[in-house]
N, CA, C and O atoms as CSV, one atom per row, in Angstrom:
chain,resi,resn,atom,element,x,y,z
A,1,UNK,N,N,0.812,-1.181,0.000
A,1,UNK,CA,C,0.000,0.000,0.000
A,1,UNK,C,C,0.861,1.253,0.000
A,1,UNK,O,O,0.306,2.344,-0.129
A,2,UNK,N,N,2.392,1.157,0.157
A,2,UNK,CA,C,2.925,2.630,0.752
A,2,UNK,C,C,3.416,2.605,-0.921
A,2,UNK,O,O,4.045,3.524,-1.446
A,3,UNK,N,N,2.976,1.334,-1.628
A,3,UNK,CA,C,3.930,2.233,-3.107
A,3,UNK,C,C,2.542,2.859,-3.292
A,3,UNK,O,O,3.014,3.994,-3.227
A,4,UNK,N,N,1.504,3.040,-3.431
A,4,UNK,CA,C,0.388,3.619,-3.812
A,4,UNK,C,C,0.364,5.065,-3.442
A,4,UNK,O,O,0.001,6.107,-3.988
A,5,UNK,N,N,0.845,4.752,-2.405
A,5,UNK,CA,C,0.133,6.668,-1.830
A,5,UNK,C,C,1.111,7.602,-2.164
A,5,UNK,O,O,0.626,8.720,-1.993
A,6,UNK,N,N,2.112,7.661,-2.509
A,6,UNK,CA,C,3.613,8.639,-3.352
A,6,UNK,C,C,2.746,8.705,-4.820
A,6,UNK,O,O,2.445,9.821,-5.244
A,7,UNK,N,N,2.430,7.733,-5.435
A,7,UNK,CA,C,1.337,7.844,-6.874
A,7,UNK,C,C,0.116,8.593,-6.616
A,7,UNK,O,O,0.165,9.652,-7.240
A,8,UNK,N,N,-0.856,8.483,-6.011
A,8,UNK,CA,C,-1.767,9.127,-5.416
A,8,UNK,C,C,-1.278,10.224,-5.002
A,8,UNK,O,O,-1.979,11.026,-5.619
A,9,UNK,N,N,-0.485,10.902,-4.320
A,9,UNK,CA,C,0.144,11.938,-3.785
A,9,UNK,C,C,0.731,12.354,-5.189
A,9,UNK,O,O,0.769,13.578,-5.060
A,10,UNK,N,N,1.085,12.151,-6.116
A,10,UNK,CA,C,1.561,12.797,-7.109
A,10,UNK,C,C,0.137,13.168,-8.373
A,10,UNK,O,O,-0.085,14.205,-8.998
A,11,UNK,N,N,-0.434,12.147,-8.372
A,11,UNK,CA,C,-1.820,12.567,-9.379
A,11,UNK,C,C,-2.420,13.836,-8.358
A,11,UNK,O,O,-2.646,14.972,-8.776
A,12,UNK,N,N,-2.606,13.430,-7.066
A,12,UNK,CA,C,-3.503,14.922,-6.712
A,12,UNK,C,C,-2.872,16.383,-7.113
A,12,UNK,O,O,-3.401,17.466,-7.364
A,13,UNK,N,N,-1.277,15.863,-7.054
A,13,UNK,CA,C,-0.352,17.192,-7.217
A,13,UNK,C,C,-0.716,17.629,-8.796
A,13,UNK,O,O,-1.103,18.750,-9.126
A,14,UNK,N,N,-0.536,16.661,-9.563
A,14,UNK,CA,C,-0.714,17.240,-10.943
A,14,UNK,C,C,-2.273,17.432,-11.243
A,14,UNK,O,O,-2.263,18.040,-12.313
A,15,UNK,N,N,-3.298,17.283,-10.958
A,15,UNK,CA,C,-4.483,17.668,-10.795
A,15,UNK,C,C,-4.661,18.720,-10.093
A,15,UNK,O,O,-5.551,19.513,-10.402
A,16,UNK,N,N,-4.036,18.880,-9.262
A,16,UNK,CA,C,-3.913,20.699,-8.753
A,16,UNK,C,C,-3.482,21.103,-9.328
A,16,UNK,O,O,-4.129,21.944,-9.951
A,17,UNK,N,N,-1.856,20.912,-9.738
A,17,UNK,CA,C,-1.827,21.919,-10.815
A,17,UNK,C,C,-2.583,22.154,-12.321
A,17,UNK,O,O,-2.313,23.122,-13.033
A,18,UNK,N,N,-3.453,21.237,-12.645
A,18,UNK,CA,C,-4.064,21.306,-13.774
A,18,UNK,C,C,-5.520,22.467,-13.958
A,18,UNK,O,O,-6.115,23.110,-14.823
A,19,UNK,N,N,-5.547,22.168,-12.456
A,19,UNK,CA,C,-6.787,22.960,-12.206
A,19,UNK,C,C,-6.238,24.128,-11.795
A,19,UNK,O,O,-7.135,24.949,-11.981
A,20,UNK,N,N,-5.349,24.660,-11.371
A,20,UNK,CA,C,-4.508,26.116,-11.386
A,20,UNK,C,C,-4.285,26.512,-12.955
A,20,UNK,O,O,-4.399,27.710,-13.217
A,21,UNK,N,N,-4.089,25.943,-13.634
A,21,UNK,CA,C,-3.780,26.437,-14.930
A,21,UNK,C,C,-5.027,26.759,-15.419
A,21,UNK,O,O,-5.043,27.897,-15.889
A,22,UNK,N,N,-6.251,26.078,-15.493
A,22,UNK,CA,C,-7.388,25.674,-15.959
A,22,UNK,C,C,-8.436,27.795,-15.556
A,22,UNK,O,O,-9.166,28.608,-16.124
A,23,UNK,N,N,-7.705,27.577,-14.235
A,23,UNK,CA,C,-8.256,28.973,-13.286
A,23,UNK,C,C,-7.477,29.642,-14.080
A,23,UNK,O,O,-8.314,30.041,-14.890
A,24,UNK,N,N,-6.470,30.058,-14.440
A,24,UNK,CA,C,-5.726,30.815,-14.858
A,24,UNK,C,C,-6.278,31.202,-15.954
A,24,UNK,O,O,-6.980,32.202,-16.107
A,25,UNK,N,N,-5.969,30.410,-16.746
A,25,UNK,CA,C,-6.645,30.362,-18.015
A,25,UNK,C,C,-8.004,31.365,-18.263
A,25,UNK,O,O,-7.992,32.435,-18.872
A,26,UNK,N,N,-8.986,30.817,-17.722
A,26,UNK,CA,C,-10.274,30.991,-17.599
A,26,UNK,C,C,-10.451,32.485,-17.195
A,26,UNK,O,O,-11.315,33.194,-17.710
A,27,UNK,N,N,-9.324,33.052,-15.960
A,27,UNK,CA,C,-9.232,34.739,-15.580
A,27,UNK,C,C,-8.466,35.718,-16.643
A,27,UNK,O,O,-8.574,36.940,-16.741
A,28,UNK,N,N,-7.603,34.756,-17.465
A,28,UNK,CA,C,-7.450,35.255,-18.735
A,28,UNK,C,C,-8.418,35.685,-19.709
A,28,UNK,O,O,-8.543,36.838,-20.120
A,29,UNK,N,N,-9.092,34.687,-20.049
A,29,UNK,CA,C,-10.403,34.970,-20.506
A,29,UNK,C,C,-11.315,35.699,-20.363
A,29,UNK,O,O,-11.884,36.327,-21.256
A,30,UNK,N,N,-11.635,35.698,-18.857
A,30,UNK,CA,C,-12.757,36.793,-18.533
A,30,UNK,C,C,-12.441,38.298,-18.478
A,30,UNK,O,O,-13.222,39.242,-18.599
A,31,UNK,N,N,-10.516,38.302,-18.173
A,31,UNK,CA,C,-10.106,39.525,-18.473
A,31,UNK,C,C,-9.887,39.990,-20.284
A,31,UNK,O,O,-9.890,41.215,-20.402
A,32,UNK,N,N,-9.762,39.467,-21.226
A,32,UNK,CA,C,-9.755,39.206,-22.616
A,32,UNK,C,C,-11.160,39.740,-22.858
A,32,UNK,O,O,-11.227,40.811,-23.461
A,33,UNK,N,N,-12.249,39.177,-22.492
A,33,UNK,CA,C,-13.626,39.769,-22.831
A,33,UNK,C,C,-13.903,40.638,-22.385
A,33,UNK,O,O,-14.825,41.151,-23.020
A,34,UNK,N,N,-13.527,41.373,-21.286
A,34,UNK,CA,C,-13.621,42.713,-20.814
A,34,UNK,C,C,-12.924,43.555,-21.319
A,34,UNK,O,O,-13.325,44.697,-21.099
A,35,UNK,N,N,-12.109,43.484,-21.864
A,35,UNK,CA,C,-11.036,44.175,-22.872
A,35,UNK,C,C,-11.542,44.940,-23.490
A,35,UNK,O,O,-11.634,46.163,-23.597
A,36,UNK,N,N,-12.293,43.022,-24.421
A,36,UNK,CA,C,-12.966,43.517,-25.955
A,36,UNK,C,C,-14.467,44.310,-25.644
A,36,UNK,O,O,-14.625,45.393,-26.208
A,37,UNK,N,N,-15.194,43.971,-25.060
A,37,UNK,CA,C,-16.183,44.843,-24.612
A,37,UNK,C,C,-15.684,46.468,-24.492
A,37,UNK,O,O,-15.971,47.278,-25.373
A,38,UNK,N,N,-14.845,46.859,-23.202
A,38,UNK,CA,C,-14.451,48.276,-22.788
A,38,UNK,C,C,-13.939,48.707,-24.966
A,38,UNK,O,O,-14.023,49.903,-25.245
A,39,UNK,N,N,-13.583,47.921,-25.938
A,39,UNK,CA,C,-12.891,48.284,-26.810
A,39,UNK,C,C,-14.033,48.487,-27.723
A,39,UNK,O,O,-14.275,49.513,-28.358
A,40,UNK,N,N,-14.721,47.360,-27.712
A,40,UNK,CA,C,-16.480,47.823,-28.567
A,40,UNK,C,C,-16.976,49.106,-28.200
A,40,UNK,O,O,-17.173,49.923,-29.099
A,41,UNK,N,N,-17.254,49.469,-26.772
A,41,UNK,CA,C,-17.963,50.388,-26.740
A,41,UNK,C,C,-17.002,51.804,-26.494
A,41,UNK,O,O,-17.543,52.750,-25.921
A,42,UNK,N,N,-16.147,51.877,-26.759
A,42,UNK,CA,C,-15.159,52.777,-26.728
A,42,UNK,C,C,-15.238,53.329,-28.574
A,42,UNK,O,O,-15.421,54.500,-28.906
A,43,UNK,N,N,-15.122,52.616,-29.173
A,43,UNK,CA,C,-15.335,52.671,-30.532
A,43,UNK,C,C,-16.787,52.882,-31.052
A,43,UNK,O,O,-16.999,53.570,-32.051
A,44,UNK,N,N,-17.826,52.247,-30.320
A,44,UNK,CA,C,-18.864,53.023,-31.231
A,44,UNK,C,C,-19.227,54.088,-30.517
A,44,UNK,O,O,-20.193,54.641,-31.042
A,45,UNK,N,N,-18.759,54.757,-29.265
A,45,UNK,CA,C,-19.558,55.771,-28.731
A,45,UNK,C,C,-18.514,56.992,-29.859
A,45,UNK,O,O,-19.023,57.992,-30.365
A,46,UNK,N,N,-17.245,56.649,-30.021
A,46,UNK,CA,C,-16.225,57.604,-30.846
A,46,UNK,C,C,-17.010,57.756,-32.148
A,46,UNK,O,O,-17.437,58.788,-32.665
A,47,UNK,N,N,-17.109,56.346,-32.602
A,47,UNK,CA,C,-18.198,56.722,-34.157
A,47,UNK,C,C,-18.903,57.229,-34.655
A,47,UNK,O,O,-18.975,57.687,-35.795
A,48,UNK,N,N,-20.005,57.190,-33.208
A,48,UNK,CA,C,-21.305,58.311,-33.450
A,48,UNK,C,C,-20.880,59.393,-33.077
A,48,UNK,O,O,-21.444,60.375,-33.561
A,49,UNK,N,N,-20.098,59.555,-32.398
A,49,UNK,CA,C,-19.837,61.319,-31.577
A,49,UNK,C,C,-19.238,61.931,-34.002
A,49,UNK,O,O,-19.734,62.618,-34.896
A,50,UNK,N,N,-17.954,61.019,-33.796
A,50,UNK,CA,C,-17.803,61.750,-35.129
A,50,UNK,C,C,-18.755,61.791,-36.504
A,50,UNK,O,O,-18.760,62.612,-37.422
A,51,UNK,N,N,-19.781,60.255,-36.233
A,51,UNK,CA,C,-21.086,60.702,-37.452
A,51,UNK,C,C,-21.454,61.956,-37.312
A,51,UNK,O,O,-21.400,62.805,-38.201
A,52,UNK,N,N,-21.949,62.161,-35.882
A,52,UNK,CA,C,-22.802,63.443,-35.697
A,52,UNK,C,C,-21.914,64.687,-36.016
A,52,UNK,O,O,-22.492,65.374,-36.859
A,53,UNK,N,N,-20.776,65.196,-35.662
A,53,UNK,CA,C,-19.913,65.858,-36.153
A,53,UNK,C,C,-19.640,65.928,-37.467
A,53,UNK,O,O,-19.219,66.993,-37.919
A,54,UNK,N,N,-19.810,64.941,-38.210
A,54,UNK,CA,C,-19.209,65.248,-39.743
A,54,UNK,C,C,-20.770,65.915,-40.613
A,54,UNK,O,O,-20.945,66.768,-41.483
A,55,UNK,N,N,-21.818,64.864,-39.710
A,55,UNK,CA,C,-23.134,65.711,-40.457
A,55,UNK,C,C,-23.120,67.293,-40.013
A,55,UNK,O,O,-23.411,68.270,-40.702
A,56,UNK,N,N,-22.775,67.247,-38.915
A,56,UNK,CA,C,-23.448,69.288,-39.057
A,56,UNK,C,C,-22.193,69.939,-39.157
A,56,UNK,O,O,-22.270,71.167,-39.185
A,57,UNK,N,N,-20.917,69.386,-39.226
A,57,UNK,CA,C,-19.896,70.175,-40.185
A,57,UNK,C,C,-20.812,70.040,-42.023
A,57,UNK,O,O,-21.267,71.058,-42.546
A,58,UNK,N,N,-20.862,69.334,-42.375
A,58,UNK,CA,C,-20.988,69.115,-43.614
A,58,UNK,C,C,-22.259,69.836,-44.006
A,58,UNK,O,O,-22.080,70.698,-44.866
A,59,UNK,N,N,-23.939,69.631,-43.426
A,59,UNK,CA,C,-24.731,70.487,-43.231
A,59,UNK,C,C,-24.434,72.025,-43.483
A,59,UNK,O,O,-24.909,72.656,-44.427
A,60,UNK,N,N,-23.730,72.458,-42.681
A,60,UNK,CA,C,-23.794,73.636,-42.065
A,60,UNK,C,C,-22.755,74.762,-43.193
A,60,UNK,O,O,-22.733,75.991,-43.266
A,61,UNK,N,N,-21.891,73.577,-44.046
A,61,UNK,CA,C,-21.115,74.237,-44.992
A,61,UNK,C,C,-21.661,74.109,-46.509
A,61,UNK,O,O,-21.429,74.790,-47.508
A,62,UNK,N,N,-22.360,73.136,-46.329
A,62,UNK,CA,C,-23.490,73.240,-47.624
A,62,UNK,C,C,-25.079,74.582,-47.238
A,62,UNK,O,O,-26.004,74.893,-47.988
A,63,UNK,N,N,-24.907,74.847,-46.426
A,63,UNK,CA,C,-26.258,75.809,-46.083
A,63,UNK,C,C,-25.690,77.045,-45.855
A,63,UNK,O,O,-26.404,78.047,-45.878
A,64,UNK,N,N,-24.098,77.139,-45.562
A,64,UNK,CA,C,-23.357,78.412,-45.509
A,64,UNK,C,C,-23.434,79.036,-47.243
A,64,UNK,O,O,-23.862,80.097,-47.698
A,65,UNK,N,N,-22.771,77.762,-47.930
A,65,UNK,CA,C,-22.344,78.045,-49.347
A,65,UNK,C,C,-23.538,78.409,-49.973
A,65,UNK,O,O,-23.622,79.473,-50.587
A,66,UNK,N,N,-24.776,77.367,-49.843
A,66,UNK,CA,C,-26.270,77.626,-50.638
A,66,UNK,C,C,-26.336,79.420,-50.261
A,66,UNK,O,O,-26.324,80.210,-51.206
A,67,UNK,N,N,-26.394,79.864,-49.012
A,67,UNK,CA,C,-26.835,81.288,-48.671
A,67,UNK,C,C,-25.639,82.112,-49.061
A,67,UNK,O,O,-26.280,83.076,-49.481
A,68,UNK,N,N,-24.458,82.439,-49.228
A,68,UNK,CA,C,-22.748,82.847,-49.490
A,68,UNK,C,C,-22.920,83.571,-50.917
A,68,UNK,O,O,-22.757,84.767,-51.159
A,69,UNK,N,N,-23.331,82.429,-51.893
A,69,UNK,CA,C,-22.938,82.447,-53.188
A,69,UNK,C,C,-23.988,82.930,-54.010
A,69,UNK,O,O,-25.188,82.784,-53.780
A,70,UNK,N,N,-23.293,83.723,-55.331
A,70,UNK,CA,C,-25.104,83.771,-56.032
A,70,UNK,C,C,-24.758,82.599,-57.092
A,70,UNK,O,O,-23.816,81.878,-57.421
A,71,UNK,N,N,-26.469,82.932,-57.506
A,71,UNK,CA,C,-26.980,81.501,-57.733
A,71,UNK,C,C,-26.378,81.291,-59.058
A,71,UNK,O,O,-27.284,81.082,-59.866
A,72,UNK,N,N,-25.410,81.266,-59.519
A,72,UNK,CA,C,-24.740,81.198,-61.107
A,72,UNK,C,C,-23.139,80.433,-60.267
A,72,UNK,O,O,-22.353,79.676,-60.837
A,73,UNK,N,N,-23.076,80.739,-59.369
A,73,UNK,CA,C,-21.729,79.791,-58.729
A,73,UNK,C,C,-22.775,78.921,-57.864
A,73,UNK,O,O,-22.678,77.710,-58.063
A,74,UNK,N,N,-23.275,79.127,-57.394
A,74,UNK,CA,C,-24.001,77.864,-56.363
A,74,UNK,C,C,-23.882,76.566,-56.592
A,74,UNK,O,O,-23.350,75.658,-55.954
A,75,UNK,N,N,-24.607,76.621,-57.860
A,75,UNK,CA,C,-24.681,75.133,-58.816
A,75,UNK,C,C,-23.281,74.648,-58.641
A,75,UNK,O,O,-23.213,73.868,-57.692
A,76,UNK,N,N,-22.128,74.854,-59.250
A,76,UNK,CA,C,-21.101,73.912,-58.911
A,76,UNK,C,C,-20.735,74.744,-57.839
A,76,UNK,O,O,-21.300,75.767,-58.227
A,77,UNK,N,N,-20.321,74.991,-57.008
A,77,UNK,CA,C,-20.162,75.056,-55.643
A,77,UNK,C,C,-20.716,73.960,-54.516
A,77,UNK,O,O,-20.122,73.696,-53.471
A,78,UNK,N,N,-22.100,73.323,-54.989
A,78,UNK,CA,C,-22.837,72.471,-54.342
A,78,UNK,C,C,-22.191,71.662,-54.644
A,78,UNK,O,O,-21.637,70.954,-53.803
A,79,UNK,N,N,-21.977,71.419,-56.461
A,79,UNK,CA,C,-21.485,70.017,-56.769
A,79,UNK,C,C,-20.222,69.710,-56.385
A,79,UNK,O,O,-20.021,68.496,-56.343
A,80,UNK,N,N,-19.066,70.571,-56.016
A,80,UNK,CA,C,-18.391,70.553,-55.627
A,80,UNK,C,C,-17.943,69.767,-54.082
A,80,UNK,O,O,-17.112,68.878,-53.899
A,81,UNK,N,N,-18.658,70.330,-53.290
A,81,UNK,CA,C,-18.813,69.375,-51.956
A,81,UNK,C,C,-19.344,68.499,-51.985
A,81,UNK,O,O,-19.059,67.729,-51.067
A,82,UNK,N,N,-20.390,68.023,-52.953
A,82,UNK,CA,C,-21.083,66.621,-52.932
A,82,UNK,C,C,-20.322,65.692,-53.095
A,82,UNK,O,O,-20.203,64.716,-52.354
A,83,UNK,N,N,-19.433,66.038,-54.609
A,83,UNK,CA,C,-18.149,65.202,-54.686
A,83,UNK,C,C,-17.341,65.533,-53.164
A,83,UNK,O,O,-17.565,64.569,-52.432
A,84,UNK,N,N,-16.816,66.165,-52.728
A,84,UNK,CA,C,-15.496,66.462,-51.965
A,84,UNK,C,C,-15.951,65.137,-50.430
A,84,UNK,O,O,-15.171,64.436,-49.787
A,85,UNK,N,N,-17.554,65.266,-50.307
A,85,UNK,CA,C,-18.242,64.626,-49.227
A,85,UNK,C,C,-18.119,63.294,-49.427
A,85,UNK,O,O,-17.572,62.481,-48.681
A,86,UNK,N,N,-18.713,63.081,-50.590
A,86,UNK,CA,C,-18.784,61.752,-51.544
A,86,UNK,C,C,-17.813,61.275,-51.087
A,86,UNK,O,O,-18.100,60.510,-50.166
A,87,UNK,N,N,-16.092,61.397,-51.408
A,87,UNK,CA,C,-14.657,61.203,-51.525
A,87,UNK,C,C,-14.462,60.817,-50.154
A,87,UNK,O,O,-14.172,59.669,-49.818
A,88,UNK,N,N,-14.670,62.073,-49.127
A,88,UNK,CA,C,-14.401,61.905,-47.468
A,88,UNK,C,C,-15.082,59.935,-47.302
A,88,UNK,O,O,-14.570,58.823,-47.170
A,89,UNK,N,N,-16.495,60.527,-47.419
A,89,UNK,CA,C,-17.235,58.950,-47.373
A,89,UNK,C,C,-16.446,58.077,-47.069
A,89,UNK,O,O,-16.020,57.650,-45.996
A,90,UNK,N,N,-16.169,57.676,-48.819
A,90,UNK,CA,C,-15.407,56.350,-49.135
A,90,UNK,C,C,-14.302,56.305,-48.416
A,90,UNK,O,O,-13.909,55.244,-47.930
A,91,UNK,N,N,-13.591,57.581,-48.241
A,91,UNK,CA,C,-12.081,57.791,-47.492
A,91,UNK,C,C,-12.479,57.244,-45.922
A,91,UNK,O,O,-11.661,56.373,-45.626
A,92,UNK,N,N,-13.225,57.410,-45.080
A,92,UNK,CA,C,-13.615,56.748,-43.948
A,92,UNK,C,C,-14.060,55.695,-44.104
A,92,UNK,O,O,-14.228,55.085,-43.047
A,93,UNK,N,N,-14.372,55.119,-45.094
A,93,UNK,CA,C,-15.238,53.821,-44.903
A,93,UNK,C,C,-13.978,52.601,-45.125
A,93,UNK,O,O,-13.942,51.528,-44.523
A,94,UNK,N,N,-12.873,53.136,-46.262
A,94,UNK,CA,C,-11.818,51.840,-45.900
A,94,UNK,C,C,-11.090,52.260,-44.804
A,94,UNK,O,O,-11.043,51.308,-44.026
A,95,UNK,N,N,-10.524,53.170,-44.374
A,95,UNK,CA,C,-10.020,53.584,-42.859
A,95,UNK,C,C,-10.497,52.981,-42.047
A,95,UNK,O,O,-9.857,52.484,-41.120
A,96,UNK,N,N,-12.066,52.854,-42.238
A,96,UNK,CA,C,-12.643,51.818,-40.724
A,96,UNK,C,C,-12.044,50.325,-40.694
A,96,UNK,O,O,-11.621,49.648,-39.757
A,97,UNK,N,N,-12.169,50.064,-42.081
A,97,UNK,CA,C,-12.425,48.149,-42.477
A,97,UNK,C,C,-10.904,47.817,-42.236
A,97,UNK,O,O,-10.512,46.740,-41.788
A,98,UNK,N,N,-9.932,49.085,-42.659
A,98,UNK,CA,C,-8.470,48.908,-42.075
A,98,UNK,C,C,-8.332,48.345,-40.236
A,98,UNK,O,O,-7.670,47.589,-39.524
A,99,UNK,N,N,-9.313,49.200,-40.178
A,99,UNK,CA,C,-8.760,49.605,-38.578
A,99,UNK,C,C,-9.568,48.259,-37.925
A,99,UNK,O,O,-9.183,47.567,-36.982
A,100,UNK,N,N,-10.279,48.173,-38.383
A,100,UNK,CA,C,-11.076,46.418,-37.876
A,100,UNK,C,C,-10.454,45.488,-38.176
A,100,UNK,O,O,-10.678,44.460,-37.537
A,101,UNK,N,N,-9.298,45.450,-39.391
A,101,UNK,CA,C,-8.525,44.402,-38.975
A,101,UNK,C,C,-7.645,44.463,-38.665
A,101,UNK,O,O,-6.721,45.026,-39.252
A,102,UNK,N,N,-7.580,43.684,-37.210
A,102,UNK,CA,C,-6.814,43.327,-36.562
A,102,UNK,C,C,-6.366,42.188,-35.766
A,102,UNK,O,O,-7.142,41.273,-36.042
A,103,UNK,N,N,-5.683,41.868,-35.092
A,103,UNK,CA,C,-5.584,40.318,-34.439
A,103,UNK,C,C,-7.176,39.581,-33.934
A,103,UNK,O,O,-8.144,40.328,-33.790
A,104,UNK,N,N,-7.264,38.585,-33.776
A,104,UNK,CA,C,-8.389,38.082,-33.702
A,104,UNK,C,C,-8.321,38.243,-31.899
A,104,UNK,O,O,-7.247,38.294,-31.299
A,105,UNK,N,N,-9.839,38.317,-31.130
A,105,UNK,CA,C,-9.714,38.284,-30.078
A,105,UNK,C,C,-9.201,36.651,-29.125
A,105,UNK,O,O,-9.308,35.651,-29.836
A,106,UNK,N,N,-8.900,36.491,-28.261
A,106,UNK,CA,C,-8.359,35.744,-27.907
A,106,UNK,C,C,-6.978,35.691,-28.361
A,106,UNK,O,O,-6.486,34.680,-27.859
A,107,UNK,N,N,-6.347,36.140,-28.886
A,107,UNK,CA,C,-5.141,35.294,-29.753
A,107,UNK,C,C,-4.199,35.146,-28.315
A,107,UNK,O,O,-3.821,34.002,-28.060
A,108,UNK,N,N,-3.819,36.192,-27.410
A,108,UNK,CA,C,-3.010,35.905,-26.706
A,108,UNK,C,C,-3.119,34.409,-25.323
A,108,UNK,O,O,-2.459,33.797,-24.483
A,109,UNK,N,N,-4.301,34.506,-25.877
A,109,UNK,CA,C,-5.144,33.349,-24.577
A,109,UNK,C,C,-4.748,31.439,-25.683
A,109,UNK,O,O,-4.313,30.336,-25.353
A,110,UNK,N,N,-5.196,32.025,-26.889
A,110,UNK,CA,C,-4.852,30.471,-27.538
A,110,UNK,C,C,-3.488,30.396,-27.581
A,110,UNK,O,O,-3.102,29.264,-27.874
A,111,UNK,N,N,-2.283,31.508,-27.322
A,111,UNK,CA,C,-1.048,31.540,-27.713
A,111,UNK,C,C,-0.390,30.621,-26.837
A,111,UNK,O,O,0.344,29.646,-26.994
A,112,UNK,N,N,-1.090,31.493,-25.458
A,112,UNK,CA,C,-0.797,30.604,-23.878
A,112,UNK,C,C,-0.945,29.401,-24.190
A,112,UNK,O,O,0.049,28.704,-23.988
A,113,UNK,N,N,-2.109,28.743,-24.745
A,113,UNK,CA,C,-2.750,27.352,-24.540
A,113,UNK,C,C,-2.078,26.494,-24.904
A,113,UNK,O,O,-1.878,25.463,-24.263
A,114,UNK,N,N,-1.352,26.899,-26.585
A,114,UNK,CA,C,-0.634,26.052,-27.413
A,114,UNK,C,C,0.845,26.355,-26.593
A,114,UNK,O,O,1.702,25.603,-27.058
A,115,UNK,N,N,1.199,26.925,-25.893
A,115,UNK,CA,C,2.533,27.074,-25.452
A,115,UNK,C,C,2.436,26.152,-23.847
A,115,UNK,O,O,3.452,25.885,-23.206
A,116,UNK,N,N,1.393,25.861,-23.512
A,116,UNK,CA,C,0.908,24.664,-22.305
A,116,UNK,C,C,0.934,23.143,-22.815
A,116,UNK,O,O,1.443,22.244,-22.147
A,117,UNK,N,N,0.398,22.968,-23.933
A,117,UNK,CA,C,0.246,22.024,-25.101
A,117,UNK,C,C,1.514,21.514,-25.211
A,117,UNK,O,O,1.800,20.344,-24.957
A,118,UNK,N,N,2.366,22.445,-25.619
A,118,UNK,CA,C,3.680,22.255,-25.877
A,118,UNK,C,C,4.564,21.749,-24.645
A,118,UNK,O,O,5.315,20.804,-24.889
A,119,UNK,N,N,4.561,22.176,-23.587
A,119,UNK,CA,C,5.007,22.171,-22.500
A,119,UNK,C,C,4.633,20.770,-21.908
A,119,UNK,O,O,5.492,20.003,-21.473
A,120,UNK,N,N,3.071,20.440,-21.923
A,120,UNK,CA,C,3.207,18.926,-22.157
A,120,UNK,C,C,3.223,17.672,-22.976
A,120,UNK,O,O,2.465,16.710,-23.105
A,121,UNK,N,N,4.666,18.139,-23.612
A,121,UNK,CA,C,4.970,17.232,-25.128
A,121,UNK,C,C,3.769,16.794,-25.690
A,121,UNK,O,O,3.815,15.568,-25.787
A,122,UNK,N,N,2.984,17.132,-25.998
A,122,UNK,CA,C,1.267,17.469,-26.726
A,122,UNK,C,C,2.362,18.212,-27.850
A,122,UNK,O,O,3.250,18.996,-27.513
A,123,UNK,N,N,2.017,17.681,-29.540
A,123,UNK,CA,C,2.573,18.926,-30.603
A,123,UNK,C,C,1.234,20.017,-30.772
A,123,UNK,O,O,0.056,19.766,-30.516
A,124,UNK,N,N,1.779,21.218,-31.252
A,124,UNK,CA,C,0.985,22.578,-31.503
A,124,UNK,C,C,-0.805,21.959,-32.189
A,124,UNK,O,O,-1.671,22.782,-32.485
């Protein structure tokens, strides 16, 4: 019986530590999703603050120019910013799709995992 309990005494050890890693892991995670959350809503409250900003800049310089100008420049004067607005548009719209890609969430949490994997001669 005394070779048993040094074996037993060693599975509980590595089962604690499995379940320490397991915790670890897991506070990784829950800190990882809080991240990405605080990072979602950090980004769309910025988005709308600047939608709303670019409409009553943009508004406000098309209703300056309509009242500014007489009506023999107006016409392209309007068309002028429609294009120039038009351009901005598209110019923000790949700037965003840039800026969205980026590392996938989790990556540093699966990086850990496969580097645990590894650690117990488990391949990647």
């Amino acid at each position: 019986m005394s070779e048993q309990e040094p074996f037993v005494a060693r599975g509980r050890s590595l089962l604690g530590e499995l379940l320490r890693m397991a915790q670890t892991r897991l506070e990784m995670l829950a800190l990882e999703l809080e991240q990405e959350k605080l990072r979602v809503a950090r980004a769309l409250r910025l988005a709308a603050v600047t939608a709303v900003c670019a409409w009553l800049a943009g508004f406000t310089l098309v209703l300056w120019v309509a009242l500014a100008l007489r009506p023999s420049v107006r016409f392209i004067a309007l068309g002028a910013l429609f294009a120039l607005f038009a351009l901005g548009g598209l110019a923000s719209w790949i700037a965003l799709r840039r800026a969205l890609t980026r590392d996938s969430p989790f990556s540093r949490l699966i990086g850990q995992l496969r580097l645990d994997r590894a650690s117990l001669g488990h391949g990647p």
